[in-house]
Each structure stands twice: as structure tokens, then as C-alpha cells.
C-alpha positions in Angstrom: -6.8 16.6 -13.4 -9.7 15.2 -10.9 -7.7 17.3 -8.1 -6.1 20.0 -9.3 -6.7 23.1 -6.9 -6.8 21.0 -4.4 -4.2 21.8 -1.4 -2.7 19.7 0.9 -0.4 19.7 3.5 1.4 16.3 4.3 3.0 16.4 8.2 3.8 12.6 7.7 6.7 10.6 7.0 8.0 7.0 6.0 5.2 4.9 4.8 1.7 4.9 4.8 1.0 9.0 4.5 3.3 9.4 2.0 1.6 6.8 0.2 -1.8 8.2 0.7 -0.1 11.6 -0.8 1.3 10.7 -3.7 -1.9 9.2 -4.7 -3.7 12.6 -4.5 -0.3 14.1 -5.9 -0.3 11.6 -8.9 -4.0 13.2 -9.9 -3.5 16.8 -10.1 -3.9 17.6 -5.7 -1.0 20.3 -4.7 1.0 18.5 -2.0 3.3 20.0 0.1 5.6 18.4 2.8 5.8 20.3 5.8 9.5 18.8 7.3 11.4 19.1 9.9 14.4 21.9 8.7 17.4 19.8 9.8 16.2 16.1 8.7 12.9 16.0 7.1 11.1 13.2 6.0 13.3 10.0 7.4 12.6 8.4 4.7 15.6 10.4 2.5 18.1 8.6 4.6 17.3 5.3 4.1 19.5 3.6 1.4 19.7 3.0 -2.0 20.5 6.8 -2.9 20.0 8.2 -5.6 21.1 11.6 -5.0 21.6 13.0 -1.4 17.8 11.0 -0.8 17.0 7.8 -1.2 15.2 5.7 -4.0 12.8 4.3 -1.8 11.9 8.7 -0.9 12.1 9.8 -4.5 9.3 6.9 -5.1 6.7 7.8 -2.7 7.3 11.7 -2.8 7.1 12.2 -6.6 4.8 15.3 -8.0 5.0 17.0 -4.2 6.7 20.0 -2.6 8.8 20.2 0.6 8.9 23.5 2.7 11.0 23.5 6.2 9.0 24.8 9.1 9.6 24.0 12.8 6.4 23.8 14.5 8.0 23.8 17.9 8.9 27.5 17.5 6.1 30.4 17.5 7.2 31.7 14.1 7.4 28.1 12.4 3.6 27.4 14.0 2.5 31.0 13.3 3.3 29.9 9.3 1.8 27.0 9.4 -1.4 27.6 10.5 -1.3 30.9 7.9 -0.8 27.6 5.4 -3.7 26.0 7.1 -5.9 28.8 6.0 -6.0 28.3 2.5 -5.3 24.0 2.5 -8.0 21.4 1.5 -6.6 19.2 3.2 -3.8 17.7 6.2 -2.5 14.6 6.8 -0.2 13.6 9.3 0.8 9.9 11.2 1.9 11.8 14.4 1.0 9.1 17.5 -2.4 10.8 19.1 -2.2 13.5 21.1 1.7 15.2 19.1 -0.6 17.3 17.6 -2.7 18.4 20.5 0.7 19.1 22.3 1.7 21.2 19.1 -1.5 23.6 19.3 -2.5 22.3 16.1 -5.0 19.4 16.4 -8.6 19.3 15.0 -10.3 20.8 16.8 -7.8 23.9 16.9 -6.9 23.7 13.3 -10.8 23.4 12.3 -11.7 26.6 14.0 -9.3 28.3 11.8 -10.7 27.1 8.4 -13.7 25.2 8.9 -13.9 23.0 5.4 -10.3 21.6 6.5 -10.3 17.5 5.8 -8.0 16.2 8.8 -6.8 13.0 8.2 -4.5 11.0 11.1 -3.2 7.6 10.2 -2.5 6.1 13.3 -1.6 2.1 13.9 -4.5 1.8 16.7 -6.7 5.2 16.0 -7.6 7.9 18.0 -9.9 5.9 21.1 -9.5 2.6 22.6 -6.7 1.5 25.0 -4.0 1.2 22.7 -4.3 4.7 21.5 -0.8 5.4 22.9 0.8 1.6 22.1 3.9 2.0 19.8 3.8 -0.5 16.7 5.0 -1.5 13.4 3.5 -3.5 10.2 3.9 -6.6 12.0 2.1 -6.0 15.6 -1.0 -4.5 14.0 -1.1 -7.6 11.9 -0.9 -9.1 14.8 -3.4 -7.6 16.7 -6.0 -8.0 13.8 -5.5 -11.4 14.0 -4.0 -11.8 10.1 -0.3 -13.2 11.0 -1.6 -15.6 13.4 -3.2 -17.1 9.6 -0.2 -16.5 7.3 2.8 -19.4 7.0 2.1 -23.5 6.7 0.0 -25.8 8.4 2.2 -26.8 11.4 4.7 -24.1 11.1 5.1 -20.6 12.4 3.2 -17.5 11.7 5.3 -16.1 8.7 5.9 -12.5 8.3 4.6 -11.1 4.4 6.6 -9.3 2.2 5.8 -6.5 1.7 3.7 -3.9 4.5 -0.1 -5.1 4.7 -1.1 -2.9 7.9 0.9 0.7 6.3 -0.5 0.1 2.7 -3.6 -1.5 3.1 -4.8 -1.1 6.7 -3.2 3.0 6.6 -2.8 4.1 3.2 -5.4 3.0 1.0 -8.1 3.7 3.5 -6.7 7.4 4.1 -6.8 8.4 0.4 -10.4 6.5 0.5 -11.4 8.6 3.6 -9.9 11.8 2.3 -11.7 11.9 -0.9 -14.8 10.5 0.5 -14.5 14.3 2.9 -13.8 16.2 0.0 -17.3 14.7 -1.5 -19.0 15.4 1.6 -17.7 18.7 1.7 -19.6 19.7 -1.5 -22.6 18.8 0.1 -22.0 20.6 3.4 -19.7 22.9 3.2 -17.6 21.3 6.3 -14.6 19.2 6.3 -14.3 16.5 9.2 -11.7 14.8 11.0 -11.0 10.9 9.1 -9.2 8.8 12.0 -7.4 5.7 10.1 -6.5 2.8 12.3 -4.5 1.1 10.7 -5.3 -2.6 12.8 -8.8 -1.7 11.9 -8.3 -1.9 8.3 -6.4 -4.9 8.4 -9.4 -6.6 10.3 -11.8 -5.3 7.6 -9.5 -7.1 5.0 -10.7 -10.3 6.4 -13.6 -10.9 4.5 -12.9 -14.8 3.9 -12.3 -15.8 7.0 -13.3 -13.5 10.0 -17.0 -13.6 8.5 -17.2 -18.2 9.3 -15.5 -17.4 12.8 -18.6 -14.8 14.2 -20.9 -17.1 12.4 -19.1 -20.5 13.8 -16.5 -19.3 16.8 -14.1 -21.7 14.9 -10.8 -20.6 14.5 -9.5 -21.3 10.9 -6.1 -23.0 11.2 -2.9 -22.0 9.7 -2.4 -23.4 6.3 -6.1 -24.9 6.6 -8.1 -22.3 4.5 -8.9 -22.6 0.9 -7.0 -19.8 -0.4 -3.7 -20.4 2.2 -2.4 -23.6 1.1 -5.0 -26.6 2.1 -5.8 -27.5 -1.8 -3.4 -29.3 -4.1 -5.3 -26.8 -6.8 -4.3 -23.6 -5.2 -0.6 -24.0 -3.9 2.8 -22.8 -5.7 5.3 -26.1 -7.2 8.9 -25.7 -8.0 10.0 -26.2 -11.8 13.4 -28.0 -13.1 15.5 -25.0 -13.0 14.3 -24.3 -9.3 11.8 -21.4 -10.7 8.5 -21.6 -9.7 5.0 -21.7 -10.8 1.9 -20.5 -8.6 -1.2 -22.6 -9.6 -5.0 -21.3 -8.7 -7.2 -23.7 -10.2 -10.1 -23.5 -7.8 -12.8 -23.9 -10.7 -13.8 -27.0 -11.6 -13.2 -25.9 -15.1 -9.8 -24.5 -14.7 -8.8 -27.8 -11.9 -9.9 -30.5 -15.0 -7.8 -28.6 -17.4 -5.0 -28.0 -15.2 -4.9 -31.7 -14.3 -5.5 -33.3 -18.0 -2.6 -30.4 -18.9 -0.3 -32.8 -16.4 -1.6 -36.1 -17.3 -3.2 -37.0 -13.9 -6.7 -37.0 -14.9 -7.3 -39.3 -11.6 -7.0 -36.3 -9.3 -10.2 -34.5 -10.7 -12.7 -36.2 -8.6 -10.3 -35.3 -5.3 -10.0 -31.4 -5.8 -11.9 -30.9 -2.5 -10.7 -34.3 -0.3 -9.2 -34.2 2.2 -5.9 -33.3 4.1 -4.1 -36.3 3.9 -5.3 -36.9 0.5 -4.0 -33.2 -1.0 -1.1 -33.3 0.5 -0.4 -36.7 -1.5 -1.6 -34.5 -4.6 0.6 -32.0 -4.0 4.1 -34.2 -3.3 2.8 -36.3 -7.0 2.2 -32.9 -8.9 5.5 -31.5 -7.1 7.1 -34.4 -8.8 5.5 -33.8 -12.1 6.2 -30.4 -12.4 9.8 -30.5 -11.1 10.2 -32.6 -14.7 10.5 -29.7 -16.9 11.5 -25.6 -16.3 9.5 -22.9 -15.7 9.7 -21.8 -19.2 8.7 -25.5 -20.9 5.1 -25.5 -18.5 4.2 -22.0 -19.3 4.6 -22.7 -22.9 2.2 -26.0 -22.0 -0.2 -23.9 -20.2 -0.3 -21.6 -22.7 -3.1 -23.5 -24.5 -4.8 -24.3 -21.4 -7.9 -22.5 -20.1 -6.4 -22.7 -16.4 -4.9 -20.7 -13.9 -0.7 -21.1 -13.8 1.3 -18.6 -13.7 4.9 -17.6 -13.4 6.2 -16.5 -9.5 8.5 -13.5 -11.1 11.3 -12.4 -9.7 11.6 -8.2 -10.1 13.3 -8.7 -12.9 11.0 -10.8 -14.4 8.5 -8.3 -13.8 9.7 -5.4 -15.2 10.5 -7.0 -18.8 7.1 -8.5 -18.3 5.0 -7.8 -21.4 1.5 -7.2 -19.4 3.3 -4.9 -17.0 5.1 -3.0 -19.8 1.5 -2.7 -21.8 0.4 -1.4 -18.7 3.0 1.0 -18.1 3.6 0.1 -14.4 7.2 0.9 -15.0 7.9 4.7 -15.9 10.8 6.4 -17.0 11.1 9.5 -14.8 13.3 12.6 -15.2 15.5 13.3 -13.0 17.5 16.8 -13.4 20.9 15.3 -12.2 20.7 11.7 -13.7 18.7 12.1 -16.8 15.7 9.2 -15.5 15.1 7.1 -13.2 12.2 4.3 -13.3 9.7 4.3 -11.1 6.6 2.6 -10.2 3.8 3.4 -12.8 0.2 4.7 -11.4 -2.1 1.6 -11.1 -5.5 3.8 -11.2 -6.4 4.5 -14.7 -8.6 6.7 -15.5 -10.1 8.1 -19.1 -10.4 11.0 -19.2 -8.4 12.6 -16.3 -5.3 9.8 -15.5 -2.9 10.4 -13.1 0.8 11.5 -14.0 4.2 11.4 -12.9 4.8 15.4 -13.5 8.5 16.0 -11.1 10.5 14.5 -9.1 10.9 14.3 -5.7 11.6 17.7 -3.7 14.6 18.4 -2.1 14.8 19.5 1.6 12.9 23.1 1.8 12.8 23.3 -2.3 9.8 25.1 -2.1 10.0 27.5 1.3 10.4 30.7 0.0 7.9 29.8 -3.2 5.4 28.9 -0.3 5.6 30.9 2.1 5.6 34.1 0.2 2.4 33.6 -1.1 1.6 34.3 2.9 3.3 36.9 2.9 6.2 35.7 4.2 9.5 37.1 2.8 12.7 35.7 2.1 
């Protein structure tokens, strides 16, 4: 697999490291969780369980390894860095300076083994004035200047649904960062320290929108931008049976079909007019399509070259025929329950692609396998 022999030692917890992990887990990388001996990762409490830890664990921690250490004692620290030796690579979401306080930041930990990669997902990074802020999901969204855009024209910022700022602001970046390291490392010999700020990320998401403000110093309104609800051809209408349908006809090819589809061929010229004439569109094609069900337009739209589609519930989704041809829903085993399903591995590659190889580690599972190829007995 692309990283097999690779070592890595994941410090974090929750979210966005774990995330980052079980991507490099997924393709062949040797991940082990370095947890806290009484609690570990607090992510195995949360509920629903599906043995003593939690689905929402056994998801993100797939294909790793958990060993117990307590870094606050001189034995637990004296192990760990013996570990640090021989890693690749550590990751850890610690707010800046934990580390430092621990005796094991950078610039301790790279003195140790040099060709180390370093990677600290932080909400605000490792400089700046809001290196030592607390936050969540929803303040470095904030910050970045995204939720002040999300929710309708006229209403309130709306909170998304699932965690912009941990997955794509912290997690994506780091395994980005990481491997980006590792291929500089082949070059120099050196690893380096990759600081993920999670509110920058978000900011560098904005590529439709931030880029007209700098040019413009025009702030974009909520509900006002192309792709956020301002055109009758890009909003979501509610069927018969109260299911819904997302429509993205932007194209003037895919906006002429979609509206010939409905019989309003009189709203072609007007896919760009504006306000107060799309939001007449929208109440007269909320009216059309609240006619028939979900099922009855899909089967219309079926022969059209436009862009409808289906807002799935997650049961729709997991009997959907596109998600089941692209195997985004596994069947794990699990040596207590037989399986489990999971969520599939989204990066496919040819030749080398990722697998789901074991289930998620129990508390200290691995300790004495580690730790006594340090030297370390039972």
C-alpha cells in the first residue's frame, strides 16, 4: 500500500486528527494512538455504542493501534519519545504550547529524530493573537467569515450540518500537509513542522466569494450569491409527499431543459433577473413541483439533460445505487458482532487503494505489542 512502513503516532482526539489518521491508516501508514491510560480518546464515550466505544470512535479509528502511555510521568515520557525515534510521523490537536509544557514539542522532539513530520491541528495555528482562544466548528467559521454567508436572505446565519472548520479547514489540509512532508523528505532528508489552522483553511475555501470582496470591498449578502440561494435555477423545492428535490440548473442548457421539463418555457429568458423577479419563479416552480412526489419528478427528469436531484435522507443514501456501485458503505468485521457498516474510503486509487483491514482498537490493545519492540517488557 502507498504507505506501508510508514509510522505514525496520533496524540489527538475527537475529530479532525483522527480524521486525518485514518486516511493515512486506510492506505497502508502504521497508526498508533498514544491515549491517555484511564480515558483515552473521548471520543469512545460518546453514544451510539457499539461495544464499550462508540460508533462514532470505531468509524474514525478503523485500521489503527491504541497503546496507554501517560506523558505526564518520566517513565510514560521516557517511552514515548523511545517511540519517537523510529516514527515518520506525529500528529496531535493539543492547544499550542501543551506540548511545549510536556518536553515534547518540535523543536525537542526534532532533535531526537531529525526526519520527524510534526503535524499540529490547531483552530487558530501556532502565531497570531488567537493562538491561545478556545473554539469549536462554529467560531472558526466564524472568524473566517463563512457563517456570516450561510442561511436565507433576511434571516439568520445558519449553522451547517455537518463540521466544515474540523474536516475541511483541520483534517483534509493535515493529511495534505503530512504527505506533502513526507515528499519533501525524500528530497532532503528532513522532516518539518506542518501548523494547520483550522480558520485558515476555512478562509482558503472561499474561492467564490472572498476573491470579488479584495477585488470590490463589497460584502456579498446572505442568500445573495449565485450558488446560496439568489437564483430560481439553483435552490431546493418541496415535492407532494413533502420530500424534496435540489435543482442546479445554472447552464443555460441544463435551465432550458429543466424549465421545458416543467412546462414554463417563459422563465428561460429570466434565469439571471432579478431579486424580485426569482423569487416570483421560485414560489410558481414551488407550486409546480409540489404537484407530484419526489419519485413521479425524478422519473420525469430522468430523460432530461438537467441538473435535479433527490435531497436523500441516510436511508436513502445507503440503498442508493451510485453509492452502493461505489462502495461508500462497507461491511466491516467486528470480532464481537460479526459486522458493522461503515463509511467506505472515497479516494480510489488503481493500483494501491485504500482498505478497511481491522477494527477499531480497544483501550491499550497494542501496549505490550508496542512497547516491547523498545525494549520495554511486560
Amino acid at each position: 500500500m502507498p504507505l506501508t512502513s510508514t509510522r505514525v503516532l496520533d496524540l489527538s482526539r475527537l475529530f479532525p486528527g483522527p480524521f486525518s489518521t485514518m486516511q493515512l491508516a486506510d492506505f497502508g501508514a502504521e497508526v498508533i494512538k498514544i491515549e491517555e491510560p484511564t480515558i483515552g480518546d473521548y471520543a469512545r464515550a460518546e453514544e451510539t455504542k457499539i461495544d464499550e466505544d462508540s460508533a462514532f470512535f470505531h468509524s474514525l479509528n478503523r485500521n489503527k493501534k491504541s497503546v496507554c502511555l501517560d506523558l505526564k510521568s518520566a517513565e510514560g515520557k521516557e517511552n514515548f519519545l523511545k517511540l519517537v525515534e523510529g516514527a515518520d510521523v506525529l500528529v496531535e490537536s493539543f492547544r499550542p504550547g501543551v506540548m511545549k509544557r510536556l518536553g515534547l514539542d518540535y523543536e525537542t522532539l526534532k532533535e531526537i529524530n531529525p526526519r520527524l513530520v510534526y503535524c499540529a491541528i490547531t483552530g487558530y495555528g501556532q502565531t497570531g493573537p488567537y493562538v491561545d482562544y478556545p473554539g469549536h466548528d462554529v467560531n472558526y467559521t466564524s472568524y473566517a467569515g463563512l457563517l456570516n454567508l450561510m442561511g436565507e436572505h433576511g434571516g439568520r446565519p445558519v449553522i451547517p450540518a455537518t463540521q466544515i472548520a474540523d474536516v475541511g479547514g483541520g483534517a483534509l489540509p493535515a493529511t495534505i500537509g503530512i504527505l506533502l512532508a513526507l515528499l519533501g523528505r525524500t528530497n532532503t532528508g528532513k522532516g518539518q513542522m506542518v501548523d494547520i489552522s483550522m480558520m485558515d483553511n476555512v478562509i482558503s475555501w472561499m474561492q467564490t466569494t472572498l476573491p470579488d470582496f479584495l477585488v470590490t470591498n463589497e460584502q456579498p449578502e446572505r442568500g445573495d450569491m449565485v450558488l446560496s440561494g439568489k437564483l430560481a435555477c439553483y435552490e431546493v423545492y418541496q415535492a407532494k409527499d413533502e420530500k424534496w428535490l435540489s435543482v442546479g440548473a445554472l447552464e443555460p442548457k441544463f435551465w432550458n431543459d429543466f424549465c421545458q421539463a416543467i412546462g414554463r418555457e417563459d422563465f428561460i429568458p429570466d434565469v439571471l433577473a432579478p431579486r424580485d423577479v426569482q423569487d416570483k419563479m421560485k414560489k410558481e416552480i414551488q407550486e409546480i413541483i409540489g404537484q407530484k412526489t419526489q419519485a413521479e419528478w425524478m422519473e420525469t427528469f430522468s430523460h432530461v439533460d438537467t441538473c435535479v436531484a433527490p435531497v436523500n435522507s441516510f436511508e436513502d443514501m445507503v440503498n442508493d445505487p451510485q453509492v452502493q456501485a461505489r462502495d461508500m458503505i462497507k461491511n466491516v468485521h467486528h470480532d464481537e458482532h460479526g459486522t458493522m457498516k461503515q463509511i467506505g474510503i472515497p479516494i480510489k486509487l488503481s493500483e494501491t487503494p485504500g482498505e478497511i483491514r481491522h477494527q477499531a482498537p480497544k483501550l491499550g490493545e497494542h501496549t505490550d505489542e508496542i512497547l516491547s519492540e523498545i525494549g520495554i517488557s511486560k
